[in-house]
C-alpha positions as CSV (number, residue, x, y, z in Angstrom):
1,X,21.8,8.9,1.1
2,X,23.4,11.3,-1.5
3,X,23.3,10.7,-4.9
4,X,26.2,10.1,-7.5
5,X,26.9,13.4,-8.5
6,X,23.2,14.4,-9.9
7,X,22.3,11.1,-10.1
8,X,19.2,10.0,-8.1
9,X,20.0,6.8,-7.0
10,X,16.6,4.4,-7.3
11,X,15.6,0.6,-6.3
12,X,12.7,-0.8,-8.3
13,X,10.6,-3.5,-5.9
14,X,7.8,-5.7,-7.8
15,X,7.5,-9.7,-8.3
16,X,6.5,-8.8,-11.3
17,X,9.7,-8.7,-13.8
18,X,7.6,-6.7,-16.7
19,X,6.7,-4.0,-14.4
20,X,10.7,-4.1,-13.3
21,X,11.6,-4.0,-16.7
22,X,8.8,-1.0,-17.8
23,X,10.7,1.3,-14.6
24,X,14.4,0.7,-16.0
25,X,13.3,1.5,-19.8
26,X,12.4,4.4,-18.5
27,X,15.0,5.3,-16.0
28,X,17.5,4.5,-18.6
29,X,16.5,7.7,-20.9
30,X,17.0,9.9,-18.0
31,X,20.2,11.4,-17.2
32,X,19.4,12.6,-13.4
33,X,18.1,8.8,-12.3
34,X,19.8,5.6,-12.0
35,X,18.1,1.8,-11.3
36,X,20.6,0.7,-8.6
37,X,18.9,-2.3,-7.7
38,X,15.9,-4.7,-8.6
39,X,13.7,-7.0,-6.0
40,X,10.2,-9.3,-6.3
41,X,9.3,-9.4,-3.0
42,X,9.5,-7.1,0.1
43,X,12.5,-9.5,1.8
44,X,15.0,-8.8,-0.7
45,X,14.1,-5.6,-1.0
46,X,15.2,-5.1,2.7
47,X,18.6,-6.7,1.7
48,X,18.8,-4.8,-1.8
49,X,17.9,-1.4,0.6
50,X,21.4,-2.4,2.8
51,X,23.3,-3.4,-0.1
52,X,22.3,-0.2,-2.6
53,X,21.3,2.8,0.1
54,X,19.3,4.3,-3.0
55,X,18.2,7.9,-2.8
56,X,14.5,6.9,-3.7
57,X,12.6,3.0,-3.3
58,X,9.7,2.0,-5.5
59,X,7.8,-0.5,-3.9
60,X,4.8,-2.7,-4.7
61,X,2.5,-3.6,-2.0
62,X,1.1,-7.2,-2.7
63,X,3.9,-9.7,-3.2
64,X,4.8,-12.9,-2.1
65,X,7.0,-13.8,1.1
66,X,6.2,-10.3,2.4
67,X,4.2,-7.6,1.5
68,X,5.6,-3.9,0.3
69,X,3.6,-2.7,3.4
70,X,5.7,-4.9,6.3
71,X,8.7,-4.0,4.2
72,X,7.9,-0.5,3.9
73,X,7.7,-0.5,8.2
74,X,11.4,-2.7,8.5
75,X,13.0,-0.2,5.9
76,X,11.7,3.0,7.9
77,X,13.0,1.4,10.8
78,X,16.3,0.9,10.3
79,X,17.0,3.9,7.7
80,X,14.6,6.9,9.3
81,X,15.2,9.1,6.1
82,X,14.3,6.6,3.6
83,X,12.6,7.9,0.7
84,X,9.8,5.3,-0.8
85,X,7.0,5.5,-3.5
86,X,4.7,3.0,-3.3
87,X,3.4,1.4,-6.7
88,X,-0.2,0.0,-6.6
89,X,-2.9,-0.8,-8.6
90,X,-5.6,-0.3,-5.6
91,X,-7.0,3.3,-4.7
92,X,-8.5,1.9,-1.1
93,X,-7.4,4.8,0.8
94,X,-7.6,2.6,4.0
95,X,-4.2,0.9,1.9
96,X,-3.1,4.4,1.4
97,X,-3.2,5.4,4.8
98,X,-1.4,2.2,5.9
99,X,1.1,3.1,3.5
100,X,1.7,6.9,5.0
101,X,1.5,6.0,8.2
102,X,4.3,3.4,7.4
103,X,6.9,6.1,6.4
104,X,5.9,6.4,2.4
105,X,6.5,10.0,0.9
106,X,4.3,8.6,-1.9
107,X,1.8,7.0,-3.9
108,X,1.1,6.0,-7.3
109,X,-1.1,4.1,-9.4
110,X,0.1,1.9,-11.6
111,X,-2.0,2.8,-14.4
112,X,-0.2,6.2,-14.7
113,X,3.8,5.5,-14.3
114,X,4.0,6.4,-17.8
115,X,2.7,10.0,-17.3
116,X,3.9,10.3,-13.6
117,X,6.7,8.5,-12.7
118,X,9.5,10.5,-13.5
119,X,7.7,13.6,-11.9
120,X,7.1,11.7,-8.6
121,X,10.8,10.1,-8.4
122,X,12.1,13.8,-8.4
123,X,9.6,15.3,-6.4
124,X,10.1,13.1,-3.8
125,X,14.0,13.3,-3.8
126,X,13.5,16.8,-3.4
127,X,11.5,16.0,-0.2
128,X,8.2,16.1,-1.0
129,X,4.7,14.1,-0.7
130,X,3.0,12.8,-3.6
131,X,-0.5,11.9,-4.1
132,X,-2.6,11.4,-6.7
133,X,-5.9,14.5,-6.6
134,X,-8.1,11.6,-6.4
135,X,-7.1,9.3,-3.7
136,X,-6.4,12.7,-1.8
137,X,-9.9,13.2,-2.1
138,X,-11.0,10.0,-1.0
139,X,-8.5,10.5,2.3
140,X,-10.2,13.8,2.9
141,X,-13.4,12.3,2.1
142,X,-12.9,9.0,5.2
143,X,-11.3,11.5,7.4
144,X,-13.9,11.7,9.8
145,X,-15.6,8.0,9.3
146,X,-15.5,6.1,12.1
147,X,-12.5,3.1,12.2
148,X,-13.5,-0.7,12.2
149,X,-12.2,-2.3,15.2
150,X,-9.8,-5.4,14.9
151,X,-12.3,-7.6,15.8
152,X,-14.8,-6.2,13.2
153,X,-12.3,-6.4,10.6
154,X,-11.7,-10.0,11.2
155,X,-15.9,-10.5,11.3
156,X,-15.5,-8.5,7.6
157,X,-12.8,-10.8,6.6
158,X,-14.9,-14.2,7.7
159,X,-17.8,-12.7,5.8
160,X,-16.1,-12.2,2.6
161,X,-14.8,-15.1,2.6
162,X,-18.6,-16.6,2.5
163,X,-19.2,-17.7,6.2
164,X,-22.3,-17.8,7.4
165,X,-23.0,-16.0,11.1
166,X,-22.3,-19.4,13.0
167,X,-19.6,-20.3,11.4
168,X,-18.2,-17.1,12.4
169,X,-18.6,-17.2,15.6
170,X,-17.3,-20.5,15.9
171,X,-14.4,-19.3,14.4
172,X,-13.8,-16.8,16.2
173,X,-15.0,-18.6,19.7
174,X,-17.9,-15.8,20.2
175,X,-21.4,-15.8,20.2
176,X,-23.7,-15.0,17.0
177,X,-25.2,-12.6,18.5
178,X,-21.8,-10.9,19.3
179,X,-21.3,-11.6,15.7
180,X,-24.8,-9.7,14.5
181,X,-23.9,-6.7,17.0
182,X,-20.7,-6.5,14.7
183,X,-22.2,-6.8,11.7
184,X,-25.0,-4.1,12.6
185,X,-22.1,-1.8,13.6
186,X,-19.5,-2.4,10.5
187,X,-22.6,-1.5,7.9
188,X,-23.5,1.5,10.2
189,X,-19.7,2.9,9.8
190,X,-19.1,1.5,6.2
191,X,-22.7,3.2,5.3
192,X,-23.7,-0.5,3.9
193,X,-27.3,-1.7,2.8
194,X,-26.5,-4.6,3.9
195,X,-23.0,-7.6,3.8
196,X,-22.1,-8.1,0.5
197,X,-22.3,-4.3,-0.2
198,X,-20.2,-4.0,3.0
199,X,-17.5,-6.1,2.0
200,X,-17.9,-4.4,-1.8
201,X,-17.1,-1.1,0.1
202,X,-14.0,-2.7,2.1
203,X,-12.3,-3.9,-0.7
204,X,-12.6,-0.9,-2.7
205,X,-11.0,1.3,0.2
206,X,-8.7,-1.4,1.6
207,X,-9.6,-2.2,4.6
208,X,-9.8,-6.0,3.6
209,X,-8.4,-7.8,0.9
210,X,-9.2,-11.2,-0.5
C-alpha cells in the first residue's frame, strides 16, 4: 500500500458524518495526507478498504451493522499490513486491548483529534504504535489483574442490565448459587465493594458495554 507520491493515502470510518467531515477539514490543509474514502459503519468500511487500499484507516468502534472492532479483525485478515487508528471516545483499556490484539497500530481519543491527529496519521505510516500516556498507563496498570471468564462476563452483562440473581440463572440455565460464586469472584478480580460498583468498574475499562 504505497502512497501517491508523498501522499498518505487515508479512509475516514464513523456513522457519524460531523466527525467525517471534522477529519477531511483537516486532512485537506495538509499536503502529505489525502481522504481517499469515507464509511458509517464497519461493513462498508471493509468494501471502501478493497475499493481505496489507503495507506492509513481511521476507524470508530461503536457503529451500527457492525462494530469498528469485527471490522478491524476482517480488514487484518485479508490485508496483514493494514495500517488502522482507532477513534474512540472510551478509555476502557479492556476496549483498548481488544483493539491491539485486533491488528490496530493505534489509538486515539476523540476528544484530542484536534491536537493529535495529524501527528498519529504520520506516525503510524511510518510504522509505528500510538497510544495515548494515559491509557498506556491504565494497560500497564491491568497487566497483571486477573481476566473475567466468558461466563462471568455474561453474569456482568445480566447484572447491568438490572437482573436480579434468579433471573440470571434462569437466563443462563444455571443455578443461583452458580450465579453468587460468580458474582463473589468478578468483585474479587474487579476489586468491587460490591455489583453496581462492579459493573461501574466494567464499563469504565470496557469489559462490558450497555
Amino acid at each position: 500500500m504505497s502512497g501517491d507520491g508523498n501522499s498518505i493515502r487515508i479512509l475516514a470510518v464513523d456513522d457519524h458524518s460531523l466527525i467525517r467531515e471534522g477529519i477531511a477539514t483537516f486532512l485537506a490543509s495538509q499536503s502529505d495526507m489525502r481522504l481517499v474514502g469515507e464509511a458509517a459503519n464497519g461493513r462498508e468500511a471493509i468494501h471502501q478498504f478493497r475499493e481505496h487500499r489507503p495507506d492509513v484507516t481511521l476507524m470508530d468502534l461503536q457503529m451500527p451493522e457492525m462494530n469498528g472492532l469485527d471490522a478491524i479483525i476482517a480488514i487484518r485478515n485479508e490485508f496483514q499490513d493494514a495500517r488502522i487508528i482507532v477513534l474512540t471516545t472510551y478509555k476502557g483499556d479492556v476496549q483498548v486491548l481488544r483493539a491491539l490484539k485486533a491488528g490496530a497500530r493505534g489509538y486515539l481519543l476523540k476528544g484530542l483529534l484536534r491536537k493529535e491527529l495529524l501527528e498519529t496519521i504520520r506516525a503510524v505510516h511510518a510504522g509505528e504504535k500510538r497510544i495515548p500516556p494515559d491509557i498506556a498507563s491504565q494497560l500497564a496498570e491491568h497487566a497483571v489483574d486477573d481476566t473475567l471468564t466468558s461466563r462471568e462476563i455474561d453474569v456482568l452483562r445480566l447484572i447491568a442490565a438490572g437482573n436480579a440473581n434468579k433471573l440470571v440463572a434462569d437466563q443462563l440455565s444455571i443455578t443461583e448459587e452458580t450465579v453468587k460464586f460468580h458474582v463473589r469472584n468478578i468483585l474479587s478480580k474487579l476489586g468491587a465493594s460490591d455489583r453496581t460498583h462492579a459493573v461501574t468498574i466494567a464499563l469504565k475499562r470496557g469489559i462490558i458495554e450497555l
